[in-house]
N, CA, C and O atoms as a Tripos MOL2 file, in Angstrom:
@<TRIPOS>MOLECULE
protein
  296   295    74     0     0
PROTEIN
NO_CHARGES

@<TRIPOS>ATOM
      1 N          30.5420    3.9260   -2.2860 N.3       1 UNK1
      2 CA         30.5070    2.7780   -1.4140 C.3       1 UNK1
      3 C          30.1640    3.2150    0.0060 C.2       1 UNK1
      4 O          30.3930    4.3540    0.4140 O.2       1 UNK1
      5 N          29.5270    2.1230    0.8360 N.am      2 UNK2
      6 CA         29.1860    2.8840    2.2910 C.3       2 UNK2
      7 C          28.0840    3.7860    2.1100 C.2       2 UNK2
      8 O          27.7510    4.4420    3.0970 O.2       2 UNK2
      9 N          27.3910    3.9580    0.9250 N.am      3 UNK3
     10 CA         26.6520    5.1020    1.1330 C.3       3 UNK3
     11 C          24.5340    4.8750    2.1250 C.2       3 UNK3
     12 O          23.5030    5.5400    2.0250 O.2       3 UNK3
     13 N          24.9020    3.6460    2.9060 N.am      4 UNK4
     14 CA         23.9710    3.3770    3.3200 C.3       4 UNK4
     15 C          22.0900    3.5860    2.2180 C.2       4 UNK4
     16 O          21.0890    4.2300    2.5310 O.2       4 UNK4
     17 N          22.2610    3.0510    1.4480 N.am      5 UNK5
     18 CA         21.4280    3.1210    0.3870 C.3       5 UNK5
     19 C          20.4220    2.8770    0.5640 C.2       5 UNK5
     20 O          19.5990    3.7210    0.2100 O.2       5 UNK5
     21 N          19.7580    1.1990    1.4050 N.am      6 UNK6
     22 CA         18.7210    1.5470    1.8250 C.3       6 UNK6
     23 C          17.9820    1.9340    3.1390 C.2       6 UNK6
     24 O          16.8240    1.6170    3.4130 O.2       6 UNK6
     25 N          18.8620    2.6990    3.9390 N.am      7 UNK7
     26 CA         18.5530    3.1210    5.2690 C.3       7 UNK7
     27 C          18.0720    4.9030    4.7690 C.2       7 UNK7
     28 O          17.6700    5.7140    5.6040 O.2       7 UNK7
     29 N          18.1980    5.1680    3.5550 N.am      8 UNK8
     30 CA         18.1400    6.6740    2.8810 C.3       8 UNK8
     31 C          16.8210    6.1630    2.2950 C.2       8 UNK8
     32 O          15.7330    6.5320    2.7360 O.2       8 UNK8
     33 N          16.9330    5.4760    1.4920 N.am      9 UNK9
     34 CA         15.2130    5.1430    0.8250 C.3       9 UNK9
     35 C          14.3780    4.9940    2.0370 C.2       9 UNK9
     36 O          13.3450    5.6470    2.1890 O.2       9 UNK9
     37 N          14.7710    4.2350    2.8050 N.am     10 UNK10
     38 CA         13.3330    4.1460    3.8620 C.3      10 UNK10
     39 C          12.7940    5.8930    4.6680 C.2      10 UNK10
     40 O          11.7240    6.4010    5.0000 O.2      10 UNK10
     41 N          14.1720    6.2790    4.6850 N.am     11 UNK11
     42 CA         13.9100    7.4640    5.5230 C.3      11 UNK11
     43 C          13.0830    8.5070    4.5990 C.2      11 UNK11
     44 O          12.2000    9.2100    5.0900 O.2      11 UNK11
     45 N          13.4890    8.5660    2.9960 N.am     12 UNK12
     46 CA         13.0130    9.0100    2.0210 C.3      12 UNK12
     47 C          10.8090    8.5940    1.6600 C.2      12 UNK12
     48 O           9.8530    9.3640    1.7530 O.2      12 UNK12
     49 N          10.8450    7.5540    1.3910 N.am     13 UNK13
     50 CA          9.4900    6.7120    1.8500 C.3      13 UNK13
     51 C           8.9010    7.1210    3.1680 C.2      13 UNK13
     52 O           7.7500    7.4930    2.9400 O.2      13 UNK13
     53 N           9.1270    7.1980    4.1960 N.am     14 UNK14
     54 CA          8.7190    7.8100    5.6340 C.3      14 UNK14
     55 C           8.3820    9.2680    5.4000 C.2      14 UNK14
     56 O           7.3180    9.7210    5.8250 O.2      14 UNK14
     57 N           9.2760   10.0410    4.7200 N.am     15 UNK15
     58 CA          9.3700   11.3740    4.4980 C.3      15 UNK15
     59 C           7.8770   11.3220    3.4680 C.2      15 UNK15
     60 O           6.8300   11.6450    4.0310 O.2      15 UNK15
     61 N           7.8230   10.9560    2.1290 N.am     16 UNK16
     62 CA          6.6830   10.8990    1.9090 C.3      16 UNK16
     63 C           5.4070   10.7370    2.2840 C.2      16 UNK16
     64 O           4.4430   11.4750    2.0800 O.2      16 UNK16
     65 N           5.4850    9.5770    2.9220 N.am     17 UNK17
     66 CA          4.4730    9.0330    3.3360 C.3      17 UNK17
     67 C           3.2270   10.5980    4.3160 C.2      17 UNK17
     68 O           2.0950   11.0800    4.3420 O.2      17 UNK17
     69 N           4.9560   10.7190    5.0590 N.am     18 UNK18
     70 CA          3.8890   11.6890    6.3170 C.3      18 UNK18
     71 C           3.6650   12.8430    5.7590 C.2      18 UNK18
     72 O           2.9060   13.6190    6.3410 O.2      18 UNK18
     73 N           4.2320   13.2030    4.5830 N.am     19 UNK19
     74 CA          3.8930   14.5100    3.8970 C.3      19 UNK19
     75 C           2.5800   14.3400    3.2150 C.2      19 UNK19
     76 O           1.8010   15.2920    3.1780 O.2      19 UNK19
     77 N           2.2130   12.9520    2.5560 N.am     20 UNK20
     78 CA          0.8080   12.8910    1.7870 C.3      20 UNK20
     79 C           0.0430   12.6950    3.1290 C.2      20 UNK20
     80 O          -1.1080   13.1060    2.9830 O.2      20 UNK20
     81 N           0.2800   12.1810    4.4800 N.am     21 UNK21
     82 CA         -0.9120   12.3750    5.3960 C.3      21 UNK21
     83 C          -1.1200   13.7540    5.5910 C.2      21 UNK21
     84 O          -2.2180   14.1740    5.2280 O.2      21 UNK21
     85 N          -0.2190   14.6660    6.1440 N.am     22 UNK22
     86 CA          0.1170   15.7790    6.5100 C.3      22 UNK22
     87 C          -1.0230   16.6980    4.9430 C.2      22 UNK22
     88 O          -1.7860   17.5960    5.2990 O.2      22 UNK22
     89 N          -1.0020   16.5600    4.3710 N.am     23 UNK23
     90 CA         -1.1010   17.0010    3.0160 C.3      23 UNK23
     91 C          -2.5550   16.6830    2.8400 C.2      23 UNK23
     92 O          -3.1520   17.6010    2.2770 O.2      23 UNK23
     93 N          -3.2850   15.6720    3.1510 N.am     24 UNK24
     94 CA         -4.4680   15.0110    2.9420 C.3      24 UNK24
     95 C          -5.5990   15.9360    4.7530 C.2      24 UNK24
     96 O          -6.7160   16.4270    4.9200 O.2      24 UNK24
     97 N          -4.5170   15.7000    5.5170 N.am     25 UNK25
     98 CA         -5.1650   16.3070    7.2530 C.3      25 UNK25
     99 C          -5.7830   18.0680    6.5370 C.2      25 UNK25
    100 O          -6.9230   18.5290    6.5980 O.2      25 UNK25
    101 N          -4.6280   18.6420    5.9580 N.am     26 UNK26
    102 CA         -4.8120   19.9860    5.9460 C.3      26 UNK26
    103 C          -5.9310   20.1750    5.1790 C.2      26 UNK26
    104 O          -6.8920   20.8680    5.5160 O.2      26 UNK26
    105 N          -5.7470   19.1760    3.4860 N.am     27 UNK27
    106 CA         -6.7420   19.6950    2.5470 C.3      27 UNK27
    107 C          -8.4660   19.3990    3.1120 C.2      27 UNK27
    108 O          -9.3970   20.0980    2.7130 O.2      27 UNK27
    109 N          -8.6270   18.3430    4.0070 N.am     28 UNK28
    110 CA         -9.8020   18.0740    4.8030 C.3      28 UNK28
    111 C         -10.0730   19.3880    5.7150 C.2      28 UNK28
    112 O         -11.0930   20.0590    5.5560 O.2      28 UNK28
    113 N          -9.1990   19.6720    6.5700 N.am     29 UNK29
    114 CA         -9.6750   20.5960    7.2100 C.3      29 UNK29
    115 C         -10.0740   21.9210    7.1250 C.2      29 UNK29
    116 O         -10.8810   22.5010    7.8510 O.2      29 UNK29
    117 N          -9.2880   22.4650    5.9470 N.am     30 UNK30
    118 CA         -9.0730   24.1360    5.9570 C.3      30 UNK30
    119 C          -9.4410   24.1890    3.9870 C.2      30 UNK30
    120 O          -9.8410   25.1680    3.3570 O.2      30 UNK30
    121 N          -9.1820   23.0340    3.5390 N.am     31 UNK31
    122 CA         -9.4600   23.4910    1.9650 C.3      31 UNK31
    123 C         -10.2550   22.1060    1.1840 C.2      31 UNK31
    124 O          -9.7280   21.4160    0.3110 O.2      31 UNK31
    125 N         -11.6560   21.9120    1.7510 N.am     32 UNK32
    126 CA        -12.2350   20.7440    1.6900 C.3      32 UNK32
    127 C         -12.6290   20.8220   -0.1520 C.2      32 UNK32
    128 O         -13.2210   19.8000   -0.4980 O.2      32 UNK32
    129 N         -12.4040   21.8080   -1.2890 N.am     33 UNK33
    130 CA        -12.7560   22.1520   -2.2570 C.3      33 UNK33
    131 C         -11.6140   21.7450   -3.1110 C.2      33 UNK33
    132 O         -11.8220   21.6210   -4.3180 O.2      33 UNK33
    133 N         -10.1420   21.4670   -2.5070 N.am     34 UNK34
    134 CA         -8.9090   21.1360   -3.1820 C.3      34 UNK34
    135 C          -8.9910   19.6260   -3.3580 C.2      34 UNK34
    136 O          -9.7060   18.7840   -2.8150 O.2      34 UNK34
    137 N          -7.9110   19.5330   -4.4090 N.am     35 UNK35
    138 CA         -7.9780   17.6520   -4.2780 C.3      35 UNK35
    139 C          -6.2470   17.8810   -4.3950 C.2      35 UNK35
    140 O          -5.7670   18.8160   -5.0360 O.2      35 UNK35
    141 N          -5.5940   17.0780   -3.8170 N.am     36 UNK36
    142 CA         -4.2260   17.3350   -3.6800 C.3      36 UNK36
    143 C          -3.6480   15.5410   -4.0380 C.2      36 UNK36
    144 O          -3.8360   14.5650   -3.3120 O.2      36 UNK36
    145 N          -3.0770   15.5730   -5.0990 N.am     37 UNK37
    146 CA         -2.6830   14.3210   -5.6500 C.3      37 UNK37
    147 C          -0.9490   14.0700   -5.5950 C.2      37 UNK37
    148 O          -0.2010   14.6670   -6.3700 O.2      37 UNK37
    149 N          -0.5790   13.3450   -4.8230 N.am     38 UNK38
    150 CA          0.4490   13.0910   -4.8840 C.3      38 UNK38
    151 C           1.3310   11.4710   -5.2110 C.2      38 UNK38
    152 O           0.8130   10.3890   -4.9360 O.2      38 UNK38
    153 N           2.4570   11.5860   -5.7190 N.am     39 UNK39
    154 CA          2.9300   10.4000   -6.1580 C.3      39 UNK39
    155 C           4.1170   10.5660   -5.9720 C.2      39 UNK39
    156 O           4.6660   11.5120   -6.5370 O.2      39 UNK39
    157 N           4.8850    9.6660   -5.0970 N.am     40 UNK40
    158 CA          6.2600    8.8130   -5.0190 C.3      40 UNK40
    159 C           6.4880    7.5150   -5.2820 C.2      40 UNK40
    160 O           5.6270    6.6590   -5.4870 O.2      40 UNK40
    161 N           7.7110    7.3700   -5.2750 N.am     41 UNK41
    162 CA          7.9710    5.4260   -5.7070 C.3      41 UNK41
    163 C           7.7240    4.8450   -4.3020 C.2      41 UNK41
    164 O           7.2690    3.7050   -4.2120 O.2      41 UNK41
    165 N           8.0010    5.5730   -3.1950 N.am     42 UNK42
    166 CA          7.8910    4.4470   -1.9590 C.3      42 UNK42
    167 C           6.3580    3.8520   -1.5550 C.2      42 UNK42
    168 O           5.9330    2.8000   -1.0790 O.2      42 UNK42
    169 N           5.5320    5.6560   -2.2100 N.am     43 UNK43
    170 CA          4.1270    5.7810   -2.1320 C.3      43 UNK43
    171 C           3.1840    4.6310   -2.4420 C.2      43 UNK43
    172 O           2.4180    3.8820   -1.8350 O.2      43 UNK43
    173 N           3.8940    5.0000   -4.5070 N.am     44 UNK44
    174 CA          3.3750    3.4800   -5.1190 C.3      44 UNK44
    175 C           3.5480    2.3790   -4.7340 C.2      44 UNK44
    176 O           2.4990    1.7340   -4.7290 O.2      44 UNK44
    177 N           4.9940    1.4750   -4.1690 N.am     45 UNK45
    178 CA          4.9860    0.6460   -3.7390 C.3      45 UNK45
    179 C           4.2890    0.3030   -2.4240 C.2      45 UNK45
    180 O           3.7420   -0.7950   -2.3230 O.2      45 UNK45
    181 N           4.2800    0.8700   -1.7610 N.am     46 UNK46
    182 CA          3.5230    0.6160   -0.1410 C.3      46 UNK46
    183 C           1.7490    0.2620   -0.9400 C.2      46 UNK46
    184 O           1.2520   -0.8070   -0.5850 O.2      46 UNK46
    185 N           1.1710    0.8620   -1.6300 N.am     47 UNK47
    186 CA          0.0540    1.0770   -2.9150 C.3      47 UNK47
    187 C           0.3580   -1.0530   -3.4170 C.2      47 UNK47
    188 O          -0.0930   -2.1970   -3.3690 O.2      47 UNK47
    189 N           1.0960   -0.4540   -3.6990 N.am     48 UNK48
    190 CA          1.3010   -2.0350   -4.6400 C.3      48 UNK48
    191 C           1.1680   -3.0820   -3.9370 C.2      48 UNK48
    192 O           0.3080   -3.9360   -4.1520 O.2      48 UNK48
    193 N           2.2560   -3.1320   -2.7570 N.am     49 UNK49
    194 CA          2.2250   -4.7340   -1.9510 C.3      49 UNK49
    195 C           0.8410   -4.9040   -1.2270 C.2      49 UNK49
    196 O           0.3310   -6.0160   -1.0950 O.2      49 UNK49
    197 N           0.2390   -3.7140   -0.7480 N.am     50 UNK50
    198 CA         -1.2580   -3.7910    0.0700 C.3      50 UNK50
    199 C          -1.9490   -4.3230   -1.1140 C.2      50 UNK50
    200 O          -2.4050   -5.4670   -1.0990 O.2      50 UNK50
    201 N          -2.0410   -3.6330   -2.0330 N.am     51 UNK51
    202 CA         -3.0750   -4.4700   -3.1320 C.3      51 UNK51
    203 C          -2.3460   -5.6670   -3.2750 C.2      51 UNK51
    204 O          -2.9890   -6.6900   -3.0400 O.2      51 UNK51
    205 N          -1.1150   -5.8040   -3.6150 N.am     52 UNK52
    206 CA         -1.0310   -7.5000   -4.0670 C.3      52 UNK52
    207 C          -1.4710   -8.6370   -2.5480 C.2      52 UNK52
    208 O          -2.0790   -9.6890   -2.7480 O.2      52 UNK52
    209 N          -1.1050   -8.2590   -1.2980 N.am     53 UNK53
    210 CA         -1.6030   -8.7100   -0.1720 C.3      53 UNK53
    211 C          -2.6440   -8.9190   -0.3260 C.2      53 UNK53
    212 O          -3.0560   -9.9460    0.2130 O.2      53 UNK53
    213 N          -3.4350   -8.2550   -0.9680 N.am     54 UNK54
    214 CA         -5.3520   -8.2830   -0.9720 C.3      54 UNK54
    215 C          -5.7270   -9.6470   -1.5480 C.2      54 UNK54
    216 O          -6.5100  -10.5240   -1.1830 O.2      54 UNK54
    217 N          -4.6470   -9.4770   -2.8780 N.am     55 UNK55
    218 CA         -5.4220  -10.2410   -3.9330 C.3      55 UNK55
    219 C          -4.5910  -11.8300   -3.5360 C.2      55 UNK55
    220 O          -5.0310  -12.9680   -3.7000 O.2      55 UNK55
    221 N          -3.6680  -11.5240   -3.1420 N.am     56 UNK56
    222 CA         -3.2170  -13.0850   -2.3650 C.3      56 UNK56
    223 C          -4.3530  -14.0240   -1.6120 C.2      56 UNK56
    224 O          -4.5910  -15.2180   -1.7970 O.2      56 UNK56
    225 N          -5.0790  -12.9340   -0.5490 N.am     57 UNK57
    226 CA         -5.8230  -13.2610    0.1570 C.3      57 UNK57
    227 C          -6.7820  -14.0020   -0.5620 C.2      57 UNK57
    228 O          -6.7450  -15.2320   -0.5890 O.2      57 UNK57
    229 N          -7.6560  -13.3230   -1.1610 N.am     58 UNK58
    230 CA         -8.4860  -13.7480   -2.3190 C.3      58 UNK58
    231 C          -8.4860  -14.2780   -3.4080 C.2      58 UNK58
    232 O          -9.3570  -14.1570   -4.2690 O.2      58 UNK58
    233 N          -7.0400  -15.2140   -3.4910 N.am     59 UNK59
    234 CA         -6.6940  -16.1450   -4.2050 C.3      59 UNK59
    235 C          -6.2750  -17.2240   -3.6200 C.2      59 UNK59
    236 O          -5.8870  -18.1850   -4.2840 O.2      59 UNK59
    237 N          -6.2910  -17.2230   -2.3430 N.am     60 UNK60
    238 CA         -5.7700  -18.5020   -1.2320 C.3      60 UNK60
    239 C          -7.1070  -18.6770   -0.5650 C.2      60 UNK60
    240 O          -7.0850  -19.8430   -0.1700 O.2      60 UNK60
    241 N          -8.3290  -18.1080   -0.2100 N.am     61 UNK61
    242 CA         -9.5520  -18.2110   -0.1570 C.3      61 UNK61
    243 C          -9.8250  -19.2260   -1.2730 C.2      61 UNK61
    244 O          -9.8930  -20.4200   -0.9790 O.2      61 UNK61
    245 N         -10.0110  -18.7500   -2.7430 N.am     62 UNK62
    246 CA        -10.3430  -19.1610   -3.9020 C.3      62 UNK62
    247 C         -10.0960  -21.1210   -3.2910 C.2      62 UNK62
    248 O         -10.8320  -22.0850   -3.0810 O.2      62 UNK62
    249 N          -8.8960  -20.8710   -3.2390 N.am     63 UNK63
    250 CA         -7.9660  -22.2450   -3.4460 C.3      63 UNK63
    251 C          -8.7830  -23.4180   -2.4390 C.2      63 UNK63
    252 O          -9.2610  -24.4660   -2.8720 O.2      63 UNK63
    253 N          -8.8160  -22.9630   -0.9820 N.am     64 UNK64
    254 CA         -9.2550  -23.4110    0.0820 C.3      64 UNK64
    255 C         -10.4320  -23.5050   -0.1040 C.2      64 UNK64
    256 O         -10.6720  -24.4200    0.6840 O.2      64 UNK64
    257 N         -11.9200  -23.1150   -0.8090 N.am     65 UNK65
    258 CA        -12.8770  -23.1240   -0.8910 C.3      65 UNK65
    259 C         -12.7140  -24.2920   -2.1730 C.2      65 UNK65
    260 O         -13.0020  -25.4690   -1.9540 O.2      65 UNK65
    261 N         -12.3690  -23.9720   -3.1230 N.am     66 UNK66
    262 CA        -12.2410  -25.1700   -4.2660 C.3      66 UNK66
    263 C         -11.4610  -26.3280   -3.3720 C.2      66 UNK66
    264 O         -11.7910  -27.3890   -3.9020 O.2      66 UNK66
    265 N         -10.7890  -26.5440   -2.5240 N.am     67 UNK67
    266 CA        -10.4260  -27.7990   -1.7220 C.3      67 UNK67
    267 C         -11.3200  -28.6490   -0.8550 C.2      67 UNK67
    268 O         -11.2930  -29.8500   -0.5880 O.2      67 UNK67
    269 N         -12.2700  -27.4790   -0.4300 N.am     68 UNK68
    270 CA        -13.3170  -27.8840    0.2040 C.3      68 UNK68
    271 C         -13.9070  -28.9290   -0.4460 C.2      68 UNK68
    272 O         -13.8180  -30.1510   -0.3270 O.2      68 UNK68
    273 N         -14.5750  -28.1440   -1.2140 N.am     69 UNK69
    274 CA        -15.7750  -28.6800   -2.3490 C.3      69 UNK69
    275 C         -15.2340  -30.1100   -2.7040 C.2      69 UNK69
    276 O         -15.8260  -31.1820   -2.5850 O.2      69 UNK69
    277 N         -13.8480  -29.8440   -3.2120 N.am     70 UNK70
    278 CA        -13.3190  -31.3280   -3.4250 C.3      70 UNK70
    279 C         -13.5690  -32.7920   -2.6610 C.2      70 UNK70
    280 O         -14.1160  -33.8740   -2.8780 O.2      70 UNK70
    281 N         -12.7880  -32.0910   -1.6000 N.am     71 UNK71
    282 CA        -12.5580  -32.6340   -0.7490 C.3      71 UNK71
    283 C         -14.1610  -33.4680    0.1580 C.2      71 UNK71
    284 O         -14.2340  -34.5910    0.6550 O.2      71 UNK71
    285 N         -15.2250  -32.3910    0.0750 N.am     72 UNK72
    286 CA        -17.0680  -32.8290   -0.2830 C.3      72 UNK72
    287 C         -17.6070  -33.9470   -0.7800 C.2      72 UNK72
    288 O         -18.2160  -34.9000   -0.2940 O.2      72 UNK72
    289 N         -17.1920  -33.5740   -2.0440 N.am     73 UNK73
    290 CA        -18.0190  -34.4780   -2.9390 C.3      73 UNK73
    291 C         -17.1680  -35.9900   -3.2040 C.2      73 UNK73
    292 O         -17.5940  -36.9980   -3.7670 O.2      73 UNK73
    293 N         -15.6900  -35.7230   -2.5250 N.am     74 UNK74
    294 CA        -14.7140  -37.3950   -2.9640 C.3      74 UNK74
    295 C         -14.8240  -37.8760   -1.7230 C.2      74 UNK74
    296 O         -14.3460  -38.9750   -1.4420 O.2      74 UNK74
@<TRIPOS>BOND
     1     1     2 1
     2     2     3 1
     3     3     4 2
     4     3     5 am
     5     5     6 1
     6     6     7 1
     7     7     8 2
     8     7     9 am
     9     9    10 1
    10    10    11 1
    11    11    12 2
    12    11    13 am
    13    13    14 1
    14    14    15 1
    15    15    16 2
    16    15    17 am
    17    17    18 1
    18    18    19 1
    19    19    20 2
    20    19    21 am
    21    21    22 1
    22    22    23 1
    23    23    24 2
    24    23    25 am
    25    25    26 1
    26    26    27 1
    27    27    28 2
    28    27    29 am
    29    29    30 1
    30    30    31 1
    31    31    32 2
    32    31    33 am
    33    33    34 1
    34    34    35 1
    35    35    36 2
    36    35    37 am
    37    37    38 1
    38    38    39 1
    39    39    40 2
    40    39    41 am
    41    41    42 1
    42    42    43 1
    43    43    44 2
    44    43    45 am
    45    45    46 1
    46    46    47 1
    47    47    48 2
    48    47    49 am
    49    49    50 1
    50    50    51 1
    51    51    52 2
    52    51    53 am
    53    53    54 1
    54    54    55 1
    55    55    56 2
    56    55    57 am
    57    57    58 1
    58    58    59 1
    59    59    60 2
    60    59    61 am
    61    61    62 1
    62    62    63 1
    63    63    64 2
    64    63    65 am
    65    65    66 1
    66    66    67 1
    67    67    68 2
    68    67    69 am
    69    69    70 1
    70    70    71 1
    71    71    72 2
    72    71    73 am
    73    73    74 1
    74    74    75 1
    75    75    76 2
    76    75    77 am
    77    77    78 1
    78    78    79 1
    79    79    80 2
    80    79    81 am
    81    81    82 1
    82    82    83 1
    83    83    84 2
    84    83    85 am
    85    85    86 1
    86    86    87 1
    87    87    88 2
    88    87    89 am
    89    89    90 1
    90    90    91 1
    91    91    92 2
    92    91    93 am
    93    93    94 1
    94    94    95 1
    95    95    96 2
    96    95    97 am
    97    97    98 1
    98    98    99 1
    99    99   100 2
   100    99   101 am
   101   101   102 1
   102   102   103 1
   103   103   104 2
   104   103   105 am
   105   105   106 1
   106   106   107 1
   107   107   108 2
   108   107   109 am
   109   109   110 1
   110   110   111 1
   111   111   112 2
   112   111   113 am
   113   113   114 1
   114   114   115 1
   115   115   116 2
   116   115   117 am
   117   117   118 1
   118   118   119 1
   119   119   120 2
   120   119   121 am
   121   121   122 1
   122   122   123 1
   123   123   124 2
   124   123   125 am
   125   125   126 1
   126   126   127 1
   127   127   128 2
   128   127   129 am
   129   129   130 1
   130   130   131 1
   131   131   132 2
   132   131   133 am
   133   133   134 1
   134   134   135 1
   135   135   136 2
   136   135   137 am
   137   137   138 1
   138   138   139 1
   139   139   140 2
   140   139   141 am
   141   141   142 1
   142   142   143 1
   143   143   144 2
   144   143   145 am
   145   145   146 1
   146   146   147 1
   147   147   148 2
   148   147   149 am
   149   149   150 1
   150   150   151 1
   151   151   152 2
   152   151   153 am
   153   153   154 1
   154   154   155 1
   155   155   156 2
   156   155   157 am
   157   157   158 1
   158   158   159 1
   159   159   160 2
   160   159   161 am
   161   161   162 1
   162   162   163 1
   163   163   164 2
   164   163   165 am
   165   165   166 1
   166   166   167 1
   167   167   168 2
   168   167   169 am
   169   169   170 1
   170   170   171 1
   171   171   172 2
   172   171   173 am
   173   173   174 1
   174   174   175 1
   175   175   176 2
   176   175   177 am
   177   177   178 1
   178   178   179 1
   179   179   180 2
   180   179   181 am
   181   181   182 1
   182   182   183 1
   183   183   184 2
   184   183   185 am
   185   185   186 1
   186   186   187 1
   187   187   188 2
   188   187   189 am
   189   189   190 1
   190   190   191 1
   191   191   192 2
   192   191   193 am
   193   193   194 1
   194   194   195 1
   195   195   196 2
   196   195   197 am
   197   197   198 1
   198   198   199 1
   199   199   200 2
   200   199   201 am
   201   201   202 1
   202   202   203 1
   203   203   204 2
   204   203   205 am
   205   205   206 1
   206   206   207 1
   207   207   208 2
   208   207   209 am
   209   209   210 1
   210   210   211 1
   211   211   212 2
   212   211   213 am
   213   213   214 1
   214   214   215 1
   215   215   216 2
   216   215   217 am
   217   217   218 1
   218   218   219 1
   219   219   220 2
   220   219   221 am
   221   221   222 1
   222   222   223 1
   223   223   224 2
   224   223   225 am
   225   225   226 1
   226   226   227 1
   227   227   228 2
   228   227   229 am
   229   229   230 1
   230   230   231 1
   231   231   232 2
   232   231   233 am
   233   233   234 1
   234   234   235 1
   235   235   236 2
   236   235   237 am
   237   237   238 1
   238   238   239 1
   239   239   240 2
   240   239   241 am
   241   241   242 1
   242   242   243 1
   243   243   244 2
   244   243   245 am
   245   245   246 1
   246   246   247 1
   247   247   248 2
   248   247   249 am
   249   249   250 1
   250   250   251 1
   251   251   252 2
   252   251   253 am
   253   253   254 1
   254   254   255 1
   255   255   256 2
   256   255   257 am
   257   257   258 1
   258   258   259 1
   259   259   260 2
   260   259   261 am
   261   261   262 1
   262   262   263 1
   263   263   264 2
   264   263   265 am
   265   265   266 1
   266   266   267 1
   267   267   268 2
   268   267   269 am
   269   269   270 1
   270   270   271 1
   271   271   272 2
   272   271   273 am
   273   273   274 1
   274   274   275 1
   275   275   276 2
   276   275   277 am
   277   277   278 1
   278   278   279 1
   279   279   280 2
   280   279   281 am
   281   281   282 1
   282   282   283 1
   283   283   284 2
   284   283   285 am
   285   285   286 1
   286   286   287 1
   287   287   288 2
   288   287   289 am
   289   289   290 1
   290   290   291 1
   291   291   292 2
   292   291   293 am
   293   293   294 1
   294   294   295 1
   295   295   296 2
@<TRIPOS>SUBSTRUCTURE
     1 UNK1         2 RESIDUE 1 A UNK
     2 UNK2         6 RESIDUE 1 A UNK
     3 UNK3        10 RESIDUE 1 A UNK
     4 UNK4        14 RESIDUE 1 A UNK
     5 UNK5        18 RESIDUE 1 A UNK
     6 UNK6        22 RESIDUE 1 A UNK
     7 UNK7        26 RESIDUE 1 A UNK
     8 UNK8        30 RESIDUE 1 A UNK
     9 UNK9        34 RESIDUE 1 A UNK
    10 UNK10       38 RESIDUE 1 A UNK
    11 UNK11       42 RESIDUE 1 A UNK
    12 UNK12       46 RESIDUE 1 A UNK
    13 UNK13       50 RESIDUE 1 A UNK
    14 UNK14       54 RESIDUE 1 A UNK
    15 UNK15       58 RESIDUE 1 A UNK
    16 UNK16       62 RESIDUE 1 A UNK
    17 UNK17       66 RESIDUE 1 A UNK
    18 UNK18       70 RESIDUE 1 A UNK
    19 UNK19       74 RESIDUE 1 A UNK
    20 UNK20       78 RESIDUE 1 A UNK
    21 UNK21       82 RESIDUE 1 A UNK
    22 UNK22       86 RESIDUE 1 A UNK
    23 UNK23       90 RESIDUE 1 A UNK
    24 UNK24       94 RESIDUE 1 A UNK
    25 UNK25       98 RESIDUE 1 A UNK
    26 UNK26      102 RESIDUE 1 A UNK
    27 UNK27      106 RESIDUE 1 A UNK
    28 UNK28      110 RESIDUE 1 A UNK
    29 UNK29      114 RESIDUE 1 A UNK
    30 UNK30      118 RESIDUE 1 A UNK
    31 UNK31      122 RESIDUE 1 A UNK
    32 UNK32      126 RESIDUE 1 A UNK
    33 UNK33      130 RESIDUE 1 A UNK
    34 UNK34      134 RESIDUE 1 A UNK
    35 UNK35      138 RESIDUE 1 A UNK
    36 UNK36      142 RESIDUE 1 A UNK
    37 UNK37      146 RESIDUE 1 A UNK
    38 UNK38      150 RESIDUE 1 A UNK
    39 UNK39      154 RESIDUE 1 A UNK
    40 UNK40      158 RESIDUE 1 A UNK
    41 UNK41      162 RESIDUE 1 A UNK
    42 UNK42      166 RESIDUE 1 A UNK
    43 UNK43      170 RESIDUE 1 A UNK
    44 UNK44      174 RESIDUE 1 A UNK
    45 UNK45      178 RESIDUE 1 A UNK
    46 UNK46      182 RESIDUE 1 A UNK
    47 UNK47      186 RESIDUE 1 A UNK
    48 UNK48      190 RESIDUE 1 A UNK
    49 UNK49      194 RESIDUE 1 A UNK
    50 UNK50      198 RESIDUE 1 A UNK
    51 UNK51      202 RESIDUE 1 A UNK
    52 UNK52      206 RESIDUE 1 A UNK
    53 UNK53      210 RESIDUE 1 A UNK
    54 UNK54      214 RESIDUE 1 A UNK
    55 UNK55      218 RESIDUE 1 A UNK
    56 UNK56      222 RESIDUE 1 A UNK
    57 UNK57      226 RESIDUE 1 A UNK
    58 UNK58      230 RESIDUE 1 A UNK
    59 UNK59      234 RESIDUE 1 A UNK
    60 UNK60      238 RESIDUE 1 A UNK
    61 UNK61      242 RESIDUE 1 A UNK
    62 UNK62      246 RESIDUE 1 A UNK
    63 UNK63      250 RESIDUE 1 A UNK
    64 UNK64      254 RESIDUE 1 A UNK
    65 UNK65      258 RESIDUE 1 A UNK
    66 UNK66      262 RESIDUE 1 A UNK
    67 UNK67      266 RESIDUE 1 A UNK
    68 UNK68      270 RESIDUE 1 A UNK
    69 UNK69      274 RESIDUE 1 A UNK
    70 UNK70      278 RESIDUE 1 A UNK
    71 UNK71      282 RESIDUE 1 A UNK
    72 UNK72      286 RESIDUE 1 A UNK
    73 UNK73      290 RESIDUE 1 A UNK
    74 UNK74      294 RESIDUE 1 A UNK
């Protein structure tokens, strides 16, 4: 109890995060022949909501353009 649970995941997620930049800076600069693949859960998720954000976008476009049209031709 008390164990501040998600103030540790975020710090955990942060910790990732700057290690795959950190990780991606080096292999560009000094080892452009490496491919360095990394995966965490905070990784994937930050991965996940940007893509689902995307496709929101481009499904509320969809919507508003088919309202248009409607809205056109009545």
């Amino acid at each position: 109890m008390g164990d501040r649970w998600s103030s540790q995941e975020f710090e955990i997620a942060q910790w990732q995060i700057d290690l795959n930049f950190k990780l991606m800076k080096l292999v560009e600069d000094k080892y452009p022949d490496f491919k360095v693949h990394s995966f965490g859960r905070a990784y994937a998720y930050r991965w996940f909501y940007a893509q689902l954000l995307y496709d929101l976008l481009w499904a509320g476009l969809s919507v508003f353009l088919v309202w248009l049209t409607i809205a056109y031709h009545t």
